[in-house]
Every structure is written in C-alpha cells, then in structure tokens.
MARBA-3410 file (N, C-alpha, C, O; in Angstrom, 1 decimal):
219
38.6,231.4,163.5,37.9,230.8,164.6,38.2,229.3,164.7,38.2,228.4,163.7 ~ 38.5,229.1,166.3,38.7,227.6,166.4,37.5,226.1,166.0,37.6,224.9,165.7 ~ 36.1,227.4,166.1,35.2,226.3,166.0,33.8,227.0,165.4,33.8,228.2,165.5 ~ 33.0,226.5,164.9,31.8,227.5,164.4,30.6,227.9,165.8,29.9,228.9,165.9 ~ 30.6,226.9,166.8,29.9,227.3,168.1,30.3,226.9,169.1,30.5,225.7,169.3
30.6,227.9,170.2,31.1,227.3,171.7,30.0,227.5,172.6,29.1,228.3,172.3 ~ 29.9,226.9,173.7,28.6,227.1,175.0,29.7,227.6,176.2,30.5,226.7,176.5 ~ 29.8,228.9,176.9,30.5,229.3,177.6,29.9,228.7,178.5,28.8,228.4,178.2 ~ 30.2,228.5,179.7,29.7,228.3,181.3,29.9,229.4,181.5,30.9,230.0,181.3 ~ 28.6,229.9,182.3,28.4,231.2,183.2,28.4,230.6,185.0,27.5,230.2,185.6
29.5,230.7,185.4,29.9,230.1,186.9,30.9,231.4,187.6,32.1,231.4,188.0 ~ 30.1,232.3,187.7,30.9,233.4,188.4,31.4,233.1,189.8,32.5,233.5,190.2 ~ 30.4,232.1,190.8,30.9,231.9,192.2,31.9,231.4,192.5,31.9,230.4,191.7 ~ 32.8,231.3,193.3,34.3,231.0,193.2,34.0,229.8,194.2,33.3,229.9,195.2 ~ 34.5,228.7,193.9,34.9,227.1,194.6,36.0,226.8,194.8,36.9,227.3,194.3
36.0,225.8,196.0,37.1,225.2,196.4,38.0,224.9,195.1,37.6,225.1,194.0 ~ 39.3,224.3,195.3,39.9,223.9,194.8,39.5,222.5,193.9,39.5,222.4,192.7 ~ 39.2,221.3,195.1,38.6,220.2,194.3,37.7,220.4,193.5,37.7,220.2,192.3 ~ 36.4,220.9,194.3,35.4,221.3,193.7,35.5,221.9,192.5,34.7,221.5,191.6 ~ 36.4,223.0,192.0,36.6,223.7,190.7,37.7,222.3,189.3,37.9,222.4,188.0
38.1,221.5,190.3,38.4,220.1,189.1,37.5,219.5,188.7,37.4,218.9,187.6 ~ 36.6,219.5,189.6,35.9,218.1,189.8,34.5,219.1,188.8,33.5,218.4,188.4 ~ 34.5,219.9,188.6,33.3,220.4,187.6,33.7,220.3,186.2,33.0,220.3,185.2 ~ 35.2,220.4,186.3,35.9,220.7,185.0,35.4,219.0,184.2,35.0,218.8,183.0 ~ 35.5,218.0,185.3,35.8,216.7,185.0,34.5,216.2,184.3,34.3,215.5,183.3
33.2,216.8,185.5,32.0,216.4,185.3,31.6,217.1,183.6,31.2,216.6,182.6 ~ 31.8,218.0,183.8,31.6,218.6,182.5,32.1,218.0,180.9,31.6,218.1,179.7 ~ 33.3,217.4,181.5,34.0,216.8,180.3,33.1,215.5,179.8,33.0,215.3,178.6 ~ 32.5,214.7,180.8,31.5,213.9,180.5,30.8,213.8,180.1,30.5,212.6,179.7 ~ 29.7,215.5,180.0,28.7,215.4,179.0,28.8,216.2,178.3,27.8,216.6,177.8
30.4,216.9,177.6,30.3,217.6,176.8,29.7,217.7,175.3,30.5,217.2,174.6 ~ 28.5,218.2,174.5,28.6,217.8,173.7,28.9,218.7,172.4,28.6,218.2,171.3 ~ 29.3,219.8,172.6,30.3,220.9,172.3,31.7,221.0,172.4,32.4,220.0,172.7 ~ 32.1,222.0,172.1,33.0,222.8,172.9,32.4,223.5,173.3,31.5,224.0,172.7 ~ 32.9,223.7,174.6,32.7,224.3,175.9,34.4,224.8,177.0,35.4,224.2,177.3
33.8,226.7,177.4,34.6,227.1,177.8,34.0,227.2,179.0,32.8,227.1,179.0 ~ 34.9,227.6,180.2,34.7,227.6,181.7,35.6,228.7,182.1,36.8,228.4,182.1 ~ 35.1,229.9,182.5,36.3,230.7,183.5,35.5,230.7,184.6,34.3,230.9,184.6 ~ 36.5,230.4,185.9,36.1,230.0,187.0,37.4,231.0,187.7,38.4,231.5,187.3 ~ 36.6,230.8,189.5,37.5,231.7,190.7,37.4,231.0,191.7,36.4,230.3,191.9
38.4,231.1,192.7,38.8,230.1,193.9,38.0,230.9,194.8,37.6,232.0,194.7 ~ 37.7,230.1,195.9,37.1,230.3,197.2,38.5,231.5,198.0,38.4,232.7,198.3 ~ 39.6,230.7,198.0,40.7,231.4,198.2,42.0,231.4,197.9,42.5,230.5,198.6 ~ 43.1,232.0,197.2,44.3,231.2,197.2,44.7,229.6,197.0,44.8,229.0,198.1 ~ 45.0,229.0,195.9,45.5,228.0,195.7,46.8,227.7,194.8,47.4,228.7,194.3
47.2,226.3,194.6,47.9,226.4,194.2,47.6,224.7,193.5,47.3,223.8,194.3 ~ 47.7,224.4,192.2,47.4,223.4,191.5,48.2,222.9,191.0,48.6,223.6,190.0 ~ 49.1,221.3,191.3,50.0,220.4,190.6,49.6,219.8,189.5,48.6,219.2,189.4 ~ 50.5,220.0,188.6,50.2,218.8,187.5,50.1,217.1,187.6,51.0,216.6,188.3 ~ 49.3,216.4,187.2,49.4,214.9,187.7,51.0,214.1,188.2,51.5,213.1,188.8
51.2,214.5,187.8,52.7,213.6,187.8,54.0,214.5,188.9,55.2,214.2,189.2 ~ 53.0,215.8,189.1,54.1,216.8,190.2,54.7,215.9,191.5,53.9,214.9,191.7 ~ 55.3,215.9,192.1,56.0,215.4,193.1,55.0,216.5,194.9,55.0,217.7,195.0 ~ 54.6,215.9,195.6,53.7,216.5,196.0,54.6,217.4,197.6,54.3,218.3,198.3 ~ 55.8,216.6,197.5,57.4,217.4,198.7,57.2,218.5,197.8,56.9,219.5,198.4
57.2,218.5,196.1,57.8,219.7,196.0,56.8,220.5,195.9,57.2,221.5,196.3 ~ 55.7,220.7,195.7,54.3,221.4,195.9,54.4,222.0,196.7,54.6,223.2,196.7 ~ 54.4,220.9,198.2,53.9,221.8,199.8,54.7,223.1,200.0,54.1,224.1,200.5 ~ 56.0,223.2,199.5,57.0,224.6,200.0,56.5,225.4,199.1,57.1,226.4,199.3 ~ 55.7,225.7,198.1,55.4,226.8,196.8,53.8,226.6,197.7,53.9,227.5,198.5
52.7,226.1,197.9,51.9,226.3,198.5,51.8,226.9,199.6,50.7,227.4,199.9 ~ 53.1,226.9,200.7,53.0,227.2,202.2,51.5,227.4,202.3,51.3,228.5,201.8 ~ 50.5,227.0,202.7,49.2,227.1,203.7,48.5,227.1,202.7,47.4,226.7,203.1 ~ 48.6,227.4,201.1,47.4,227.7,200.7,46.7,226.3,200.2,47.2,225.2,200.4 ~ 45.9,226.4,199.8,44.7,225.2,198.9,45.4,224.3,198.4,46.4,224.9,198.9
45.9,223.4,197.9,46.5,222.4,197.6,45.8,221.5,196.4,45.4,220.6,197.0 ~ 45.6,221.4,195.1,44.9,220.4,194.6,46.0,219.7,193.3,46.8,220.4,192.7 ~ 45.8,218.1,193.0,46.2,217.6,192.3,45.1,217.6,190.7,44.1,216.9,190.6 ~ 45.7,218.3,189.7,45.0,218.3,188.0,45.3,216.9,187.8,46.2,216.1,188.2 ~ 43.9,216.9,186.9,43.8,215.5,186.2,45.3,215.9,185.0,46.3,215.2,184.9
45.0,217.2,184.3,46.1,217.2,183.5,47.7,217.3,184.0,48.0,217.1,185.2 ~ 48.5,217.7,183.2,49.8,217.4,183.5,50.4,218.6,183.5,49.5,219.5,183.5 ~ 51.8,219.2,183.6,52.5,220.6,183.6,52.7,220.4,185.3,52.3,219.5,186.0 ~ 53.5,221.7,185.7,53.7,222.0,187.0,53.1,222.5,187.6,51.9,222.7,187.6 ~ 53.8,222.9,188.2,52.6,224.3,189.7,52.6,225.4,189.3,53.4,226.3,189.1
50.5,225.1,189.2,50.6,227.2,188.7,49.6,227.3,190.2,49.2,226.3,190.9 ~ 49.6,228.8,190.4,49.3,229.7,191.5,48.1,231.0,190.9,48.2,232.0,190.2 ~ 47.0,230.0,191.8,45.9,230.6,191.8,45.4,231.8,192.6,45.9,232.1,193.7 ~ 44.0,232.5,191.9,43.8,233.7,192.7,43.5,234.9,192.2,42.4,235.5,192.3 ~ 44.5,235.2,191.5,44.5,236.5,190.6,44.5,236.6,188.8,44.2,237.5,188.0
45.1,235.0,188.7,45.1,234.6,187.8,43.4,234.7,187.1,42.3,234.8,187.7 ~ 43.5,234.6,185.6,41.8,234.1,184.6,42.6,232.9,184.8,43.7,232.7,184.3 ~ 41.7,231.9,185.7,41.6,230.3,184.8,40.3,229.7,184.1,39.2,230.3,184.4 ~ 40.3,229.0,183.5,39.5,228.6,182.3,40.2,227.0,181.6,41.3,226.5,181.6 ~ 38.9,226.9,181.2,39.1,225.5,181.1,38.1,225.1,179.3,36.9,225.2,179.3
38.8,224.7,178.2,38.4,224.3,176.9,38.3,223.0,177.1,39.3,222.4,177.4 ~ 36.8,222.5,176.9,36.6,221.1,176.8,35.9,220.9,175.4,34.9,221.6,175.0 ~ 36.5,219.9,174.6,36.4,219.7,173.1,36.0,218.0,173.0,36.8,217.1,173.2 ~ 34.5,217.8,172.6,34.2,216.2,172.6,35.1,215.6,171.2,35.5,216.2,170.2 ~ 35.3,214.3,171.6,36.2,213.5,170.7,35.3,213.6,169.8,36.0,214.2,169.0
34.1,213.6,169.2,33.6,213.4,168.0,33.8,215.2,167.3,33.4,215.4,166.2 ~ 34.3,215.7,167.8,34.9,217.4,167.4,35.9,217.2,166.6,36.8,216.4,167.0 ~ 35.9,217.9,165.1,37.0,218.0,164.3,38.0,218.4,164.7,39.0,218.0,164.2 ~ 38.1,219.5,165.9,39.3,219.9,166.7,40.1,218.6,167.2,41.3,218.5,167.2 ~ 39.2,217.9,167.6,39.8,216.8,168.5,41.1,216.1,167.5,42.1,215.7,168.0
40.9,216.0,166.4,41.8,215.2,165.9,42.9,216.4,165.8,43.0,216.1,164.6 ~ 43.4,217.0,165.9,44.4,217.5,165.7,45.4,217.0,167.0,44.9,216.6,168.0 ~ 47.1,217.1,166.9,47.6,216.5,167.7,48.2,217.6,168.9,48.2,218.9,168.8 ~ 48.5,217.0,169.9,48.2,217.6,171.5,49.5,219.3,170.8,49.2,220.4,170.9 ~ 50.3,219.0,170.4,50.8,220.4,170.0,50.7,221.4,169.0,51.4,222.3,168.8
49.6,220.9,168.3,49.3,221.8,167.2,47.6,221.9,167.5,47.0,222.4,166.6 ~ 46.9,221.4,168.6,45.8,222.5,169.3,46.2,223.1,170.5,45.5,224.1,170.9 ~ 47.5,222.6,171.2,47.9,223.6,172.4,48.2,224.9,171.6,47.6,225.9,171.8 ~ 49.0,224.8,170.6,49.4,226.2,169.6,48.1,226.8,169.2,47.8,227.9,169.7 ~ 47.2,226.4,168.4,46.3,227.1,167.9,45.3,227.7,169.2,44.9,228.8,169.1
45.0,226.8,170.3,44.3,227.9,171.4,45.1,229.0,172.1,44.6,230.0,172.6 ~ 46.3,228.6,172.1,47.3,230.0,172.6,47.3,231.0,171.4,47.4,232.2,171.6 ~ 47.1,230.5,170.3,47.3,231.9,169.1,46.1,232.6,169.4,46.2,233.9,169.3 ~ 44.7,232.1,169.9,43.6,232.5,169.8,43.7,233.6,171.3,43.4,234.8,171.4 ~ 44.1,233.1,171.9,44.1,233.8,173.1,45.0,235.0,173.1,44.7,236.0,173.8
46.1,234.9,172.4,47.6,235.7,172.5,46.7,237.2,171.9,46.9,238.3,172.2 ~ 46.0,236.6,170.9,45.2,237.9,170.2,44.8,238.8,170.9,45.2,239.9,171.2 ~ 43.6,237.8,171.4,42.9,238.2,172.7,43.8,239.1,173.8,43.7,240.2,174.4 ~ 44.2,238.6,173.7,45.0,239.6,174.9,45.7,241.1,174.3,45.6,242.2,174.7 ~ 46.4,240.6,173.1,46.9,242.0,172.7,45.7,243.1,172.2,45.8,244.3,172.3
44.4,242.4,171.5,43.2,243.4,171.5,42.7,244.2,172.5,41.9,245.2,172.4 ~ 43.3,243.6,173.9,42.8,244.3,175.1,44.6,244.9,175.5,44.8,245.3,176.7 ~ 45.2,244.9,175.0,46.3,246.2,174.8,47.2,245.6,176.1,47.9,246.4,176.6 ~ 47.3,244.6,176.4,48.9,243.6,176.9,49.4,242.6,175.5,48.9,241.9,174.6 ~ 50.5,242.9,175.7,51.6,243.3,174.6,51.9,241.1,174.8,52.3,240.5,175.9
51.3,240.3,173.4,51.6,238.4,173.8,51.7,238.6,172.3,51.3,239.4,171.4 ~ 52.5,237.0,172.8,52.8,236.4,171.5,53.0,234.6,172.1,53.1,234.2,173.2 ~ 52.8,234.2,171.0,53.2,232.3,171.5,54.7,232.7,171.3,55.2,233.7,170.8 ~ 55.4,231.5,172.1,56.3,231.3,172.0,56.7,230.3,171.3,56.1,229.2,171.4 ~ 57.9,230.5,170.4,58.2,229.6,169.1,59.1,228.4,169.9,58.9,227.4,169.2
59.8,228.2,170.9,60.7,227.3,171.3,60.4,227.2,173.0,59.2,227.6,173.3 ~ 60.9,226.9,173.7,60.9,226.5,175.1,62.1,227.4,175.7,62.9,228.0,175.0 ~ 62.0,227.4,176.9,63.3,228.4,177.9,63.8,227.2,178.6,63.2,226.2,178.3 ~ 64.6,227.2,179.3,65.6,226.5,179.7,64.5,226.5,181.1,63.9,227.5,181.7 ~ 64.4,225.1,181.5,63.2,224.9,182.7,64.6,224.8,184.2,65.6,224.2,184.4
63.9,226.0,185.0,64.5,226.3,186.1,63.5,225.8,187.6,63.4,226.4,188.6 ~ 63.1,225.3,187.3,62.2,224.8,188.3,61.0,224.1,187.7,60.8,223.8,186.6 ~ 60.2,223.8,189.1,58.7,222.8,188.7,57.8,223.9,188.8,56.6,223.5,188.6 ~ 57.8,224.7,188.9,57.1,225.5,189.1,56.6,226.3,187.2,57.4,226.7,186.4 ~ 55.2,226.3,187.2,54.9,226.4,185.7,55.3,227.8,185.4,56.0,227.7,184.4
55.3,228.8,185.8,55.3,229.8,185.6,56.7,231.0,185.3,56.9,232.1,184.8 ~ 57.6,229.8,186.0,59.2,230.4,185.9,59.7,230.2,184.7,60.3,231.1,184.3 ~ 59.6,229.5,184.1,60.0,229.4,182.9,58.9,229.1,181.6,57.8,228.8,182.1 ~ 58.9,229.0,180.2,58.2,228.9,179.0,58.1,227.9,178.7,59.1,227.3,179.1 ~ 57.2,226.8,178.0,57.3,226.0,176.5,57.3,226.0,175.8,56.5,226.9,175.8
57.6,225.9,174.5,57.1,226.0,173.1,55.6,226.2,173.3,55.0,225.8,174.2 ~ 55.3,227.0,172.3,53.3,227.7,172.3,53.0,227.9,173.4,51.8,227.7,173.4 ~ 53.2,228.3,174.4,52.8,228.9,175.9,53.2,230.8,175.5,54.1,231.2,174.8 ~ 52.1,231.4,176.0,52.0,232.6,175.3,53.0,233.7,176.6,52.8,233.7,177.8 ~ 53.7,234.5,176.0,54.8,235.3,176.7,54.7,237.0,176.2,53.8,237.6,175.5
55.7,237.4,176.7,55.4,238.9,176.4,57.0,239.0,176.3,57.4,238.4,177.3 ~ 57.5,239.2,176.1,59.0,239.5,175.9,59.7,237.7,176.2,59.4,236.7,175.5 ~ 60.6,237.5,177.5,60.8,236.5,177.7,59.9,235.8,179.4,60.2,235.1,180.4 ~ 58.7,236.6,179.0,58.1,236.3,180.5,56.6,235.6,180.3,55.9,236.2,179.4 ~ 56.3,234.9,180.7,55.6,234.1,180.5,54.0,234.5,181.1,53.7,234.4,182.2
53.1,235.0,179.7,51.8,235.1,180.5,51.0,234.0,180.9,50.3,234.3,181.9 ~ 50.9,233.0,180.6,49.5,232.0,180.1,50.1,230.5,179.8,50.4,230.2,178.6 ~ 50.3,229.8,180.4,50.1,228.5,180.0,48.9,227.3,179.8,47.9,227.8,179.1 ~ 49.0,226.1,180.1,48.1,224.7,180.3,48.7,223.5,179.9,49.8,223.2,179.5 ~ 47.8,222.7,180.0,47.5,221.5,180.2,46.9,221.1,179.8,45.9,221.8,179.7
46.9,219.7,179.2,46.0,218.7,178.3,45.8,217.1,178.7,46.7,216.3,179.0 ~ 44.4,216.6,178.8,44.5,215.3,178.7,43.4,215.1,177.5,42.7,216.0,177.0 ~ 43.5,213.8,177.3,42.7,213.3,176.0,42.0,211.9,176.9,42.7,211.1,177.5 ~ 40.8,211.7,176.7,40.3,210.9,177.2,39.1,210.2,176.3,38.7,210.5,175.2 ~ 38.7,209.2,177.2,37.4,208.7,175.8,36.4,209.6,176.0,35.4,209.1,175.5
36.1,210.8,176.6,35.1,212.0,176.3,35.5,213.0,175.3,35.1,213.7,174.4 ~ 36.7,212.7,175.8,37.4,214.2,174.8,38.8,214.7,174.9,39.8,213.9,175.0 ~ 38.9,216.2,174.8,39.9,216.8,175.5,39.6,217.5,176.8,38.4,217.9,177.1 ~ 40.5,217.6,177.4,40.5,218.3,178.3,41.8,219.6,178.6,42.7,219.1,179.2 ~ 41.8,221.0,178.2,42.7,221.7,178.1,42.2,222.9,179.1,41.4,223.8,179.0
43.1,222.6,180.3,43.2,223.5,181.9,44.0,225.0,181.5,44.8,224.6,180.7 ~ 44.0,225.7,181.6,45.0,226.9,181.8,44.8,228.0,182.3,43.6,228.3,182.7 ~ 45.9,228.7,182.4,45.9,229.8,183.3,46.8,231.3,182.6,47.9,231.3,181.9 ~ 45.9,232.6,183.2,46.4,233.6,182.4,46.9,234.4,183.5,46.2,234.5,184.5 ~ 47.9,235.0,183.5,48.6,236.0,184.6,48.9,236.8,184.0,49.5,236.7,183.0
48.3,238.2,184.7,48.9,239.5,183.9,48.4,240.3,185.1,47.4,241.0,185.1 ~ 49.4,239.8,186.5,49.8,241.2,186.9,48.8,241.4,188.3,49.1,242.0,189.3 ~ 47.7,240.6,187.9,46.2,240.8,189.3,45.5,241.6,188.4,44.3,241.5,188.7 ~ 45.6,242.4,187.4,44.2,243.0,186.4,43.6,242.0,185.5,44.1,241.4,184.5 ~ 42.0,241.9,186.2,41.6,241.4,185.1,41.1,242.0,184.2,40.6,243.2,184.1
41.3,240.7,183.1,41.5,241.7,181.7,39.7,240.6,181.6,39.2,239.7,182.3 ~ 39.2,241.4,180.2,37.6,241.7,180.2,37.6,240.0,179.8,37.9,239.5,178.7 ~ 37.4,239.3,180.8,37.1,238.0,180.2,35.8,237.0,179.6,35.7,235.9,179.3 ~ 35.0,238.1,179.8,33.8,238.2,179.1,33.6,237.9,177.2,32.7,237.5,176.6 ~ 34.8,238.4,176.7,34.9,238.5,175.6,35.9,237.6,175.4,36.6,237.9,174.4
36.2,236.7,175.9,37.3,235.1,175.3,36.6,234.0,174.9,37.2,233.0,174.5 ~ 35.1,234.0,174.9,34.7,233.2,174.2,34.5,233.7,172.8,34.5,232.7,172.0 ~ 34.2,234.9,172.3,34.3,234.9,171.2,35.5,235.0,170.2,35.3,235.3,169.0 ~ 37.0,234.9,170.8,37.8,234.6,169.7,38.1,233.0,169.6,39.2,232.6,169.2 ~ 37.1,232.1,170.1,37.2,230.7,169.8,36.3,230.3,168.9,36.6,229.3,168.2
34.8,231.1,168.6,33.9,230.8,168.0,33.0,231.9,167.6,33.0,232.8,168.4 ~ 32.1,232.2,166.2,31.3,232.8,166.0,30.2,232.4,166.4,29.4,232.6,165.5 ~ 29.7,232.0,167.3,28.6,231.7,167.7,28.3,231.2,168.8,27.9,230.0,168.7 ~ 28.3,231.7,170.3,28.1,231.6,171.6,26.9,231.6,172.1,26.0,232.4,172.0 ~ 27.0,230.0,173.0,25.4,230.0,173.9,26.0,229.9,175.1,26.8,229.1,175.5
25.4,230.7,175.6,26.1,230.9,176.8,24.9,230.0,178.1,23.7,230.0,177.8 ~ 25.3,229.5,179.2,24.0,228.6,180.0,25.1,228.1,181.3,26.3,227.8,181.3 ~ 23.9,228.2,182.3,24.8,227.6,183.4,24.8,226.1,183.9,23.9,225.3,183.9 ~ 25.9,225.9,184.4,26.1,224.4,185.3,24.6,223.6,185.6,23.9,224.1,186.4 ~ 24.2,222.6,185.0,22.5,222.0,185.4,23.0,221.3,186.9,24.1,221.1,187.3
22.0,221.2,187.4,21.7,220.1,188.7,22.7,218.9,188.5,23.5,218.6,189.4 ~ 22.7,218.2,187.6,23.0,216.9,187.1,24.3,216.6,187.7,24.7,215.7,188.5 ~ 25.3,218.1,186.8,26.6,218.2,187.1,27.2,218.8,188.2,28.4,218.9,188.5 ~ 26.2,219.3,188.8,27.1,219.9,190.3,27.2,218.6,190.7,28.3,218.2,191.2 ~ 25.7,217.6,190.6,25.6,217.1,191.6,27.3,215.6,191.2,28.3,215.3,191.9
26.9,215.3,190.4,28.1,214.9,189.5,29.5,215.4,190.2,30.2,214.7,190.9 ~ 29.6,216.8,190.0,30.9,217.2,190.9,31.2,216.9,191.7,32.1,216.1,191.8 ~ 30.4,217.5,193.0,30.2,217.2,194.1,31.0,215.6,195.3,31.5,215.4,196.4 ~ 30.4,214.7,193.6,30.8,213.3,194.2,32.2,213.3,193.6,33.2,213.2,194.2 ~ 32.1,213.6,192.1,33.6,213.6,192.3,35.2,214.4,193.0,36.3,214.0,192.9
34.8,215.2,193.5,35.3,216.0,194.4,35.8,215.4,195.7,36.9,215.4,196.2 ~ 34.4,214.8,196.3,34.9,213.9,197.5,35.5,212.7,197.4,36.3,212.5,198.3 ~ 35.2,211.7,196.2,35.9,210.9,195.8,37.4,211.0,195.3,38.0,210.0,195.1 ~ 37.8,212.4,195.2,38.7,211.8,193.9,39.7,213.1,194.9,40.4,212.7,195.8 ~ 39.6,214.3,194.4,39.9,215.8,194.4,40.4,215.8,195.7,41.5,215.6,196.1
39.3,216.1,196.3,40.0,216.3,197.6,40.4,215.5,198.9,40.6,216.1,200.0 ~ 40.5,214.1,198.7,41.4,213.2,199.0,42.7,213.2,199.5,43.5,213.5,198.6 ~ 43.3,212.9,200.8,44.6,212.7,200.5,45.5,211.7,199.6,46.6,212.1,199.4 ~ 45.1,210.6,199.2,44.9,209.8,198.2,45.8,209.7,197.1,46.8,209.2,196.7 ~ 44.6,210.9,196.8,44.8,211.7,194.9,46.0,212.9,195.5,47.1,212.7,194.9
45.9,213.6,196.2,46.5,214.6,196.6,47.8,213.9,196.6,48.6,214.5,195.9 ~ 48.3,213.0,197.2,49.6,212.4,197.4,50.1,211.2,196.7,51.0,210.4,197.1 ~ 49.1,211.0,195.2,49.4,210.5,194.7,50.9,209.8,194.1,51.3,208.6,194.1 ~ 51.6,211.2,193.7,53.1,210.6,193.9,53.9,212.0,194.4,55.1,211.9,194.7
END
C-alpha cells in the first residue's frame, strides 16, 4: 500500500470541464491527506496539458469541451474514460519521493487493480516512439499498457500544497468497478463528500482561471 489512509471523494455528479479542474485545484489546497477523486463530465471533453499548443487541441476536440490542466502531458479525451485525481499533501512521506518513482509506483498500484478485475496491464518499462500530441497514441515510461497499447496515463504538478497527479483510464467504454481503487492505495478508507467551502472555492476558481479564454489560450 501506497499509504496507511486515503479519504476518497464521493462526487458521482458529472461537471463541466473547468469546474471538474477547478475542484481538483480547490481540493489540493486543503488537502490534508491523501485524497482520491473519480469524477465524470457533463459531456464529452477533451483536456490539454499546460504547455499543449491550443491550434493543436481545437482539431482533436472538433466541438467538444475544451479545457486547459494545471498539469502537464498531452490531449487525453474524456467521457468514457475513469478519471481520477491523487492529491498527496507535501507534509506526506509520499511526497518526497521523486516525480518518476511516484508516477511508477501509482501506476503499479493501479496496473494491479486492473488485472484483479481481469483486463490484462502492466507499466511500461521504456517509452514508445511519440507520434503525435495527442496522450493516448503513444506510451511513456510507467504509463500502464496492455501489450503495446496504452491503457492509463497522467500528470503531475508539485506545488507548495502538495502533489497534484491527474489521470486517466481507458479500457474500451466499460467501466471497470471503480469503487474499489481506493483500496489498492490504502488500508484504510474514509470516504466524505466535497464541503460547501470547496465547491464554493471551485466555483471561483473555475471562472477565474478554467474557463477563461485566457487560460484556455494560454499558449
């Protein structure tokens, strides 16, 4: 186990695009756990990494949702996808480990996870030859795959709250029982929902920040 207790977020209702950063963000601020989040879109999106080029976004989005991550990586494509979101406070022993040997160790946790529920993962030891911006066409090193095909990536920032690690699981449009991924992170789950504090927290950050053309067209 990654940690001795995690507090899952129970947020079954599906949000906008900004709106579902902008809780990730709020959250990160008062985390004082680790804390997991699986969350669902209002409809169809599609999510750039900070530093994505936002020409190349619009043609892989055609019409859908559009939003700019605080974290980094390329364009994953939301909807059918489990996304989920591990937020780890800097005063966490996890925290000190370095950004590729906790991206590896939460992909090992997950890879499990997945083959316990009988889709065939493994991390990936090396990287694939990157054929686009697009996250999902090709691998990284520790991004979890099934032969040479890529289930599961993410994204990391490190901030003075904490970490922040975004990702996303694709296998196909079936969801797999994601009720049970918080416990291969921890023996000991408290599960509680979103307070007042942080929606309302979101909310502003959302309109400030998220859903901006601004931020959106950052670069």
């Amino acid at each position: 186990m990654l940690f001795e207790q995690i507090i899952e977020i129970v947020d079954p209702e599906p949000h906008s695009a900004a709106l579902n950063m902008a809780v990730d963000e709020a959250l990160l601020q008062r985390a004082m756990a680790p804390t997991l989040r699986i969350y669902r879109w209002c409809q169809p999106a599609v999510s750039l990494g900070y530093f994505s080029r936002i020409a190349e976004a619009e043609p892989t989005a055609a019409g859908r949702e559009l939003v700019r991550r605080w974290t980094g990586g390329g364009l994953v494509e939301h909807g059918e996808d489990i996304t989920y979101t591990l937020l780890v406070p800097r005063d966490a022993a996890f925290f000190q480990y370095t950004p590729l040997d906790s991206y590896r160790m939460i992909h090992e946790r997950i890879a499990r996870w997945l083959s316990d529920g009988g889709v065939s993962a493994g991390v990936a030891p090396s990287s694939a030859a990157e054929t686009s911006g697009a996250c999902f066409v090709s691998h990284v090193r520790y991004d979890i795959v099934t032969g040479n095909t890529k289930l599961a990536g993410a994204a990391q920032r490190r901030t003075r709250w904490g970490l922040l690690h975004q990702g996303s699981i694709q296998i196909g449009g079936a969801r797999h029982d994601a009720i049970a991924l918080a416990g291969t992170f921890a023996t000991r789950i408290e599960q509680t929902e979103i307070s007042e504090s942080v929606w309302r927290s979101a909310e502003e950050i959302a309109q400030q920040k998220y859903a901006t053309e601004g931020w959106l067209r950052k670069f």
